[in-house]
C-alpha positions in Angstrom: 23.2 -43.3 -20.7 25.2 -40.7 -22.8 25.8 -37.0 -21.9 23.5 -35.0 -24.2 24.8 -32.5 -26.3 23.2 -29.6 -24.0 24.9 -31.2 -20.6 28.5 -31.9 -22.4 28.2 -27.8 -23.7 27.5 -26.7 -20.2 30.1 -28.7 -18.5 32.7 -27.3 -21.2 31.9 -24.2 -20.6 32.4 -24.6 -16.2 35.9 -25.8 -17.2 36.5 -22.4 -18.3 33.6 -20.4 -17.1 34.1 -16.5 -18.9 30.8 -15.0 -18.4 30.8 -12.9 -22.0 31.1 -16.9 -23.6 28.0 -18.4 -21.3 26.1 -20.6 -24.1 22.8 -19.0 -23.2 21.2 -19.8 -26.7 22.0 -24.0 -25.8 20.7 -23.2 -22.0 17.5 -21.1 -23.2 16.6 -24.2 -25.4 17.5 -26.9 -22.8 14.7 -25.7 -20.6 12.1 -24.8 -22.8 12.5 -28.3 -25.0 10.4 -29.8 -22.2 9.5 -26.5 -19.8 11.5 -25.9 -16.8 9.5 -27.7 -14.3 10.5 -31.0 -17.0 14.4 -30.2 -17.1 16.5 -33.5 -16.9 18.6 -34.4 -14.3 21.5 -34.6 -16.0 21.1 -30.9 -17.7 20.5 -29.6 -14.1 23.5 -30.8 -12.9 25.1 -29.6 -15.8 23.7 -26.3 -15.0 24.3 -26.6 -11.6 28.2 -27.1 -12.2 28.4 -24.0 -14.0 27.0 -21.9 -11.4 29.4 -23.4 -8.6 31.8 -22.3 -11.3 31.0 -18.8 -12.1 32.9 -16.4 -9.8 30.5 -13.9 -9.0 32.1 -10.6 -10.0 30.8 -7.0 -9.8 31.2 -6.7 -13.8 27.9 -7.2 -15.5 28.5 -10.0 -17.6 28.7 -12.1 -14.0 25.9 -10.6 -12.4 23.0 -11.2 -15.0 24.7 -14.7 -15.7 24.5 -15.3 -11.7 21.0 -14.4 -11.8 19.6 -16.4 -15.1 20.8 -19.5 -13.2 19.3 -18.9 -9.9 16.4 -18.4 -12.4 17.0 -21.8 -14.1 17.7 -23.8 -10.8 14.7 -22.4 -8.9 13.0 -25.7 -8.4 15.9 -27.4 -7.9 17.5 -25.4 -5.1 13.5 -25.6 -3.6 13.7 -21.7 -4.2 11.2 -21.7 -6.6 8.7 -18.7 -6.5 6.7 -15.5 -8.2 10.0 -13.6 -8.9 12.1 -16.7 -10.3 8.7 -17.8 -12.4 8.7 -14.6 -14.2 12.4 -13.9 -14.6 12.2 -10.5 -12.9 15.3 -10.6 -11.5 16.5 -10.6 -15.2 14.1 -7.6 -16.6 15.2 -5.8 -13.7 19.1 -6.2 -14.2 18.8 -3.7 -17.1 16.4 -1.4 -16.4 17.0 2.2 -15.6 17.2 3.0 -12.3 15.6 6.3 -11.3 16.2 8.8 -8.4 13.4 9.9 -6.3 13.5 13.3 -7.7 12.9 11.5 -11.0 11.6 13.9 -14.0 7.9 12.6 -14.5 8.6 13.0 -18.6 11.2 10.2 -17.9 9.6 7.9 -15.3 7.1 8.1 -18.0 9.2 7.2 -21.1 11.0 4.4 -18.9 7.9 3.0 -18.5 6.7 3.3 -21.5 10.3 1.7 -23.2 9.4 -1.7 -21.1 5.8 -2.1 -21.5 6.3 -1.3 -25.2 9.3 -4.0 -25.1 7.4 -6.7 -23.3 4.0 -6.6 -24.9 5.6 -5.8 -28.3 7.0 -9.6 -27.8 4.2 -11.1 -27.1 2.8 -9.5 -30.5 5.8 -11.0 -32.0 5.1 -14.3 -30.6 1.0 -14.5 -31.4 1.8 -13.5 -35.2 4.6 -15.9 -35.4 1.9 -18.5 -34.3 -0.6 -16.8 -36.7 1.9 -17.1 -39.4 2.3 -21.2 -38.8 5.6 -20.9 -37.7 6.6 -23.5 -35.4 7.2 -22.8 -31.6 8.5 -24.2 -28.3 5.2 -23.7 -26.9 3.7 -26.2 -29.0 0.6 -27.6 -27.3 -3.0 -26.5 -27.1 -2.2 -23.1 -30.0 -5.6 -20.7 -30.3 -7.1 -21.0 -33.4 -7.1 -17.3 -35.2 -9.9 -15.6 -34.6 -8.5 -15.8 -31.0 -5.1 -14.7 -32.4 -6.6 -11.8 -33.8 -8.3 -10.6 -30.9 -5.7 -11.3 -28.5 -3.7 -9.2 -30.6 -6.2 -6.5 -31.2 -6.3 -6.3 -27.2 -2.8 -5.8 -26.8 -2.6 -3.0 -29.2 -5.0 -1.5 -27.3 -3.2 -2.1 -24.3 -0.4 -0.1 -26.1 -2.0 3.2 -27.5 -1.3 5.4 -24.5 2.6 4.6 -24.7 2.9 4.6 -28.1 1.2 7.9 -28.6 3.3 9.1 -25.6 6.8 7.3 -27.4 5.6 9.3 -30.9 3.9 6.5 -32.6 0.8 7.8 -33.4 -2.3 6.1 -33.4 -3.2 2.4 -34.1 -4.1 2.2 -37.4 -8.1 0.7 -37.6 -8.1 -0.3 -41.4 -5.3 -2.2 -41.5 -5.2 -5.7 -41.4 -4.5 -6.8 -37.1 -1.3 -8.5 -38.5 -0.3 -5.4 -40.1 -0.9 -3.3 -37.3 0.9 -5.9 -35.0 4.2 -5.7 -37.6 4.4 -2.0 -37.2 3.7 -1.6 -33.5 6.5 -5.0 -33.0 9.2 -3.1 -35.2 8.4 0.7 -33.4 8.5 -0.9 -30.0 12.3 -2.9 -31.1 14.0 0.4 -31.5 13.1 2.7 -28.4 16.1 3.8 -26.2 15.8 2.0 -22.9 13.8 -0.8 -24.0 14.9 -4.3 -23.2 17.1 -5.5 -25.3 16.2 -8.9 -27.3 18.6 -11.1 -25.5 17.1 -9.8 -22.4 13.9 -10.2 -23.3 14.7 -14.4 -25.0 16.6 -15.4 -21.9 13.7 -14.2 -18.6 11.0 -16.3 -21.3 11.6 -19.7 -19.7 7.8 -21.6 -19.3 7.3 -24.2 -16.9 5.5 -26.5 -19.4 5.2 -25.9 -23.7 1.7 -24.7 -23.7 1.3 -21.7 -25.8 -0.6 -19.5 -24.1 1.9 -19.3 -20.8 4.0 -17.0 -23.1 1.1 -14.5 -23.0 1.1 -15.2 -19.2 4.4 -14.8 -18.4 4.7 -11.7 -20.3 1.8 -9.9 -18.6 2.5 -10.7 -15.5 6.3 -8.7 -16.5 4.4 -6.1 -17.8 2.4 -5.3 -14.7 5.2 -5.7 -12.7 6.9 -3.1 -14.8 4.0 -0.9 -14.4 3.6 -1.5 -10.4 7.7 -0.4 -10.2 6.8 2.7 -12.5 3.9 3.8 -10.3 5.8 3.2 -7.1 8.9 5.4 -8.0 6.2 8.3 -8.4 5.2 7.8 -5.6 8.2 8.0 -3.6 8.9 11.1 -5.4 5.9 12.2 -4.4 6.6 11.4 -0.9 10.2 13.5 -1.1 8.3 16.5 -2.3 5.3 16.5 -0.4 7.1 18.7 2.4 8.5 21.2 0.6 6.5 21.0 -3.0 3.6 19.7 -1.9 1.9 20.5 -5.7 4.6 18.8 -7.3 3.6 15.8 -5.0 0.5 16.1 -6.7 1.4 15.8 -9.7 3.5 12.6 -8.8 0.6 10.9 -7.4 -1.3 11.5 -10.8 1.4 10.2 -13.0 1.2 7.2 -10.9 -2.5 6.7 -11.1 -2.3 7.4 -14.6 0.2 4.9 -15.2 -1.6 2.6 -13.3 -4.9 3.3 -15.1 -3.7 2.4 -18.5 -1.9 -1.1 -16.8 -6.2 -2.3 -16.2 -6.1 -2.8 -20.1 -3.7 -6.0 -19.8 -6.5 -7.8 -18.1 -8.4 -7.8 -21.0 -5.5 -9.4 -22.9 -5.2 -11.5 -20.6 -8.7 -13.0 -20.4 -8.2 -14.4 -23.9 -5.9 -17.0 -22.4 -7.6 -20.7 -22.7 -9.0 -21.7 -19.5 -8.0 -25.3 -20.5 -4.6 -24.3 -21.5 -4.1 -22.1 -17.7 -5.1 -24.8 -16.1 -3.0 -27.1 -18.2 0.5 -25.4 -17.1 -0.9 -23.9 -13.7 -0.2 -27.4 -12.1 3.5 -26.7 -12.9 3.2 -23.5 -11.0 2.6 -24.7 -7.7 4.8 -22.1 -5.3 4.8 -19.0 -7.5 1.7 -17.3 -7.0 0.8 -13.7 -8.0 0.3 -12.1 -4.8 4.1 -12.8 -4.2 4.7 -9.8 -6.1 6.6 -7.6 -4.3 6.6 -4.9 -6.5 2.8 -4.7 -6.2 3.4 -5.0 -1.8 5.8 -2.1 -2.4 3.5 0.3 -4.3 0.6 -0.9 -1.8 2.6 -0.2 1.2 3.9 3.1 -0.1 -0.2 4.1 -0.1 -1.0 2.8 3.6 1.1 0.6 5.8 -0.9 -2.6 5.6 -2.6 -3.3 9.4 -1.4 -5.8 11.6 -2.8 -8.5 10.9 -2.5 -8.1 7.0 1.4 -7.8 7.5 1.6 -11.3 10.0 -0.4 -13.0 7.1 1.0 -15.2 4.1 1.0 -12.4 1.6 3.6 -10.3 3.4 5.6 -13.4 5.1 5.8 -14.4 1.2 7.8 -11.3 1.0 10.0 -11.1 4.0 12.3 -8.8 2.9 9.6 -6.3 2.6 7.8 -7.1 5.6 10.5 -7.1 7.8 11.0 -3.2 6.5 7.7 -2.4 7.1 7.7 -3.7 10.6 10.3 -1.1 11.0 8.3 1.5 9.9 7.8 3.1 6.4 6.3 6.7 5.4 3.7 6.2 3.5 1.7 9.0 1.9 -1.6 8.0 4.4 0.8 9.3 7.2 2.2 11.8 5.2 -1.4 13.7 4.5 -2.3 13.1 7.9 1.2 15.0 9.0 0.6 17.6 6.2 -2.8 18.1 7.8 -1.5 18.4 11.6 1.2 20.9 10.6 -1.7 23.1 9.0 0.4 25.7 6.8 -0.4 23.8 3.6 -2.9 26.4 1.6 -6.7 25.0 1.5 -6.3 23.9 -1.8 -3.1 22.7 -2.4 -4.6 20.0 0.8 -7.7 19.3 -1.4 -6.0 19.0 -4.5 -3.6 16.1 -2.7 -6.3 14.7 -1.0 -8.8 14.3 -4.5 -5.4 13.0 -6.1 -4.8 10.3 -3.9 -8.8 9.7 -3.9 -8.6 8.8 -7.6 -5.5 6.2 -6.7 -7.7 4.6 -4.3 -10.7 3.8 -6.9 -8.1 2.5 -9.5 -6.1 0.4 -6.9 -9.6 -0.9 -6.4 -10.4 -1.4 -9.7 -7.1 -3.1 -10.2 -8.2 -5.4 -7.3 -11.3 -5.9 -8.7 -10.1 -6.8 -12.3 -7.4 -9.4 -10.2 -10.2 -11.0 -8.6 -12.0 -11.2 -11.4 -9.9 -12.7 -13.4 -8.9 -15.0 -11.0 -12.5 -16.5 -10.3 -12.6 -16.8 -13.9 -9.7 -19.2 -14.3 -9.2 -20.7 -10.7 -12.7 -20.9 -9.6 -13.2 -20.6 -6.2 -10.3 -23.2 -5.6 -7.0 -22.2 -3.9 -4.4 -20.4 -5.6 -1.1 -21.4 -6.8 1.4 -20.6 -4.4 -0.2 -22.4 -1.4 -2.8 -19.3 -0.8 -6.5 -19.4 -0.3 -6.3 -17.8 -4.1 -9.8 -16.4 -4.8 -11.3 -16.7 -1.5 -7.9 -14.2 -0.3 -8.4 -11.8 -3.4 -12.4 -11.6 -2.6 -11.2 -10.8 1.1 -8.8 -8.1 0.2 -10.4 -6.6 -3.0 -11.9 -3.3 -0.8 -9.8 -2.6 1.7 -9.3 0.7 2.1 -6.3 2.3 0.1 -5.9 5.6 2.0 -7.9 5.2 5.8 -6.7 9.1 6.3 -9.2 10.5 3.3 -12.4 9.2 5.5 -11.5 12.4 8.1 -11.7 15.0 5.5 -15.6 15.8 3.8 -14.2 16.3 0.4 -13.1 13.2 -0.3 -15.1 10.6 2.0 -16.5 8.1 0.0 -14.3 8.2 -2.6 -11.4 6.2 -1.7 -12.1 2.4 -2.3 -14.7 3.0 -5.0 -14.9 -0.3 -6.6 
C-alpha cells in the first residue's frame, strides 16, 4: 500500500520539523476526512513521527504545536479524555491570562471576546450548512427550520455580550441569516478573541456528523464561561479580607456571568437525538463531568465532602483533587472566618452572604439544566466517560453550594434553590 499524500507531508515535515512551517491545514483535514476516532494507521504514525520530532521549546510556535498533537494522538497514546475531546488545551494557549486582582470591566470583556468567538463559529458553520455549502461533517444535516432556530437560540445566547462588546441589540425583523452574518462578522474582529486558526485547528470531531460541531463548540463555550466565573471568584476571595464589598461585587460578576452561560442549553437541545447518539459511541472516555474547569469553580464555592472528592468525578481530575486534599480556601470557609472574626459591618456580612445565596440557586439551576439535558439525550443509561451519567447528575444536582449560609437566618433556604 502507498503512503498517502497526508502521511508523506507529515513525514517531510519531521525531517525538518520548524514549528512556524507545521502543515496544520493537511493535519486538520487528515482527521476530520473520517473523524478522529477513524484516523488511519498510517496517518497516526505519520503524526506520531512528527511529534517525537518536534523539540519542545519555550517559544510559542512549539508549545501550541506540542499541544494540537497531544490533541490529535489522544486515543492513540490511550490518553484520550474531556480536555483532549474539546481541544481546550488549544483555546486555552491563547487566552488572556488574568491576575486575581483582575478589573471586573476586563474579566468581563475577556469573556465576552471568547464566547462571542466560539459561538460566532458555530453561527458560521449552521449558515454555511443553511447556505448548501458542503462540509466535513456531512452526515445526518438538520433540515432548516432547525437551522433557523438553532441559530435564533444562539443569538440569543449572545445578546448580553454583544450589548456589553457595543453591538447593540439583535435585530428581530431581519431575516435569522441576516442577523447570524452581522453578529459572525462583529464577533471576527473583537480584541482578544480567538483567532481563526485557533478556532479551525481545537474543531477536530470524532466522527462527520454535523451536529458534533454544535457540541464541541458549546461545551468550549461553557468551559470558557466556568474559567471566567472562577477567576471572579478568586478575586473575590483575595479581597474579601480587606475589601470585603469589593468581594461582593466579584461574586456577582461571577453569577452573572454564569447566569447568562444557562442560555447555551437551549442551543444545545436542538441537537438530533439520533445524530448525539450517532457520534456519542466515539466518545467513550471523555465525558462532561471531567471538566475541570467546572471542579475548579465548584471547589472554589465549597470544598467538595469526602466522599464526593474519593469518587470518579474528582479521581477523573487528579491534578485537582490532589490540591484539594491539601486544602483550598474556598469562599464557604471564608464567610464562615469573616463571621468568626466579627468586625465585618452587619451589612457588608448580609450583602456577601445574599450574593453568594444567588450563586447557589444558579449553580443549581446549572445542575439542573445539565441533568436535564442529559436525561434527554442519554436516557437513564450510563454516561460516556465510564460514569453512572444521569443516574450521577440526578445524585449530585442539589447538593448544597454554600453549607455555611444554612447558619445565618437571612439567607437559609436560599442556597440550593433548584
Amino acid at each position: 500500500m502507498g503512503i498517502d499524500k497526508a502521511t508523506q507531508i507529515l513525514l517531510d515535515w519531521a525531517e525538518n520539523p520548524c514549528p512556524a512551517t507545521f502543515p496544520y491545514a493537511v493535519a486538520v483535514q487528515a482527521v476530520r476526512r473520517r473523524g478522529k476516532h477513524f484516523i488511519g494507521a498510517q496517518v497516526l504514525a505519520a503524526f506520531d513521527q512528527a511529534r517525537r520530532s518536534l523539540t519542545r521549546q519555550a517559544h510559542d510556535d512549539a508549545a501550541l504545536l506540542g499541544k494540537f498533537l497531544d490533541v490529535v494522538l489522544d486515543k492513540y497514546d490511550g490518553s484520550y479524555n474531556y480536555l483532549s475531546y474539546t481541544g481546550l488545551p488549544l483555546l486555552e494557549h491563547e487566552r488572556p491570562a488574568l491576575s486575581d486582582t483582575a478589573d471586573i470591566a476586563l474579566s468581563r470583556h475577556v469573556h465576552d471576546a471568547t464566547v462571542c468567538a466560539l459561538i460566532g463559529d458555530a453561527l458560521r458553520f449552521e449558515l454555511e450548512c443553511l447556505a448548501g455549502e458542503d462540509s466535513y461533517l456531512s452526515e445526518m444535516r438538520p433540515d432548516a427550520e432547525l437551522l433557523e432556530r438553532r441559530m435564533r437560540f444562539a443569538l440569543r445566547s449572545l445578546e448580553p455580550s454583544l450589548r456589553r462588546l457595543g453591538f447593540g441589540a439583535v435585530a428581530e425583523d431581519l431575516p435569522i441569516a441576516r442577523s447570524a452574518e452581522r453578529v459572525i462578522r462583529f464577533c471576527s474582529r473583537q480584541a482578544l478573541a480567538h483567532r481563526p486558526f485557533v478556532l479551525e485547528i481545537s474543531m477536530l470531531p470524532v466522527y462527520v456528523v454535523h451536529d458534533e460541531h454544535l457540541f464541541l463548540r458549546i461545551l468550549q463555550t461553557l468551559d470558557a464561561t466556568f474559567v471566567s466565573v472562577s477567576g471572579l471568584l478568586r478575586c473575590a476571595l483575595r479581597a474579601s479580607d480587606e475589601q470585603p464589598m469589593r468581594a461582593v461585587e466579584y461574586v456577582a460578576a461571577g453569577n452573572g456571568l454564569l447566569q447568562e452561560g444557562l442560555k447555551h442549553f437551549l442551543t444545545l437541545s436542538t441537537m438530533q437525538k439520533e445524530s448525539f447518539s450517532t457520534f456519542r459511541e466515539f466518545t467513550t472516555g471523555a465525558s462532561a463531568i471531567q471538566s475541570v474547569n467546572y471542579k475548579i469553580m465548584e471547589s472554589l464555592c465549597r470544598n467538595p465532602d469526602a466522599e464526593r472528592l474519593d469518587s470518579l468525578a474528582y479521581s477523573s481530575v487528579p491534578g485537582l483533587q490532589q490540591q484539594l486534599r491539601s486544602g483550598a480556601m474556598s469562599l464557604d470557609e471564608k464567610l464562615g472566618e469573616l463571621r468568626a472574626r466579627g468586625d465585618l459591618p452587619a451589612q457588608v456580612l448580609a450583602a456577601l452572604e445574599a450574593v453568594m445565596a444567588s450563586l447557589a440557586e444558579t449553580m443549581t439551576r446549572w445542575r439542573h439544566s445539565h441533568y436535564g439535558i442529559a436525561k434527554k439525550y442519554l436516557g437513564e443509561g450510563s454516561g460516556t466517560g465510564y460514569t453512572e451519567g444521569t443516574p450521577y447528575l440526578k445524585m449530585v444536582k442539589d447538593l448544597p453550594v454554600f453549607t455555611a449560609l444554612s447558619a445565618s437566618p437571612s439567607t437559609a433556604g436560599a442556597a440550593g434553590r433548584p
